[in-house]
N, C-alpha and C positions, 0 to 999 in steps of 0.2 A: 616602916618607910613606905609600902604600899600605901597604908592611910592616907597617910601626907602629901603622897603622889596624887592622889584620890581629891583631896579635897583643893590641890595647886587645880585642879583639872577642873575643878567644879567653879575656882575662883574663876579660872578662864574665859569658861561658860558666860558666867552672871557676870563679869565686868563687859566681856562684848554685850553682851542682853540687854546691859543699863546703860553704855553709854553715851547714848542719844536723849538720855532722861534729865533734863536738867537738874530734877528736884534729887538725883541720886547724884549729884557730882559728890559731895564727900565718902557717901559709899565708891562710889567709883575711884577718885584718889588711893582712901586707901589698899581697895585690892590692887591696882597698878602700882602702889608701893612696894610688895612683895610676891606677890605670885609667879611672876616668870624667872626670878632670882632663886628663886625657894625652888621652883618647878625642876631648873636646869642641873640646880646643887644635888638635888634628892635624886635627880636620874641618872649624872654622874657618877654618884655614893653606886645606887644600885648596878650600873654597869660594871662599876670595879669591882663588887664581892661575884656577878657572875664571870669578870673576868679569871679571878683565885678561884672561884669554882671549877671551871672548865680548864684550870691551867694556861690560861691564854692560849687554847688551841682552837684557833679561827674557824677553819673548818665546822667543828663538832658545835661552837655557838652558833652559828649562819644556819646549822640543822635544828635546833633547838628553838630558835626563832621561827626558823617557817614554819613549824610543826605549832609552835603559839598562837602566829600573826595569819599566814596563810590558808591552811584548814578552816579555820573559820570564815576568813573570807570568801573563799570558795567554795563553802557548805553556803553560805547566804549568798551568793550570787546566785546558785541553782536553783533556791526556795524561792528568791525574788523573780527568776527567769519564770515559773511555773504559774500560770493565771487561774484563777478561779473554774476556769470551761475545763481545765486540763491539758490547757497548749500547751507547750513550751516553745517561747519567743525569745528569740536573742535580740 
């Protein structure tokens, strides 16, 4: 299911990318045919088995998440604040 998530995301990409392309409207058609359908079902799917995973305890996924989503973010906000001289610029 990751894959598939994987490549809904990558259709996303490349259909905003070509849109403006006229000689790609058929390409473009078809990825607008299925990619946000496909995208929304597949993350559905995967929300519900970490729902059965976690028991549906709210809490404990909101922890799990930020510990995915936000560490990273905030390991890269630090690297990007950090300039070449060795400032750090906020």
């Amino acid at each position: 299911m990751d894959f598939l998530k994987g490549i809904c995301i990558l259709s996303v990409i490349t259909g905003h990318s070509i849109s403006n392309i006229p000689e790609m409207s058929v390409f473009f058609n078809i990825i607008y045919s299925f990619h946000m359908p496909l995208l929304i079902f597949i993350s559905a799917y995967i929300e519900e088995q970490a729902c059965e995973k976690y028991e549906c305890h709210l809490p404990k996924m909101i922890l799990k998440r930020a510990e995915g989503l936000l560490v990273p973010y905030l390991a890269w906000n630090l690297i990007s604040c950090v300039r070449l001289e060795g400032k750090i610029q906020f």
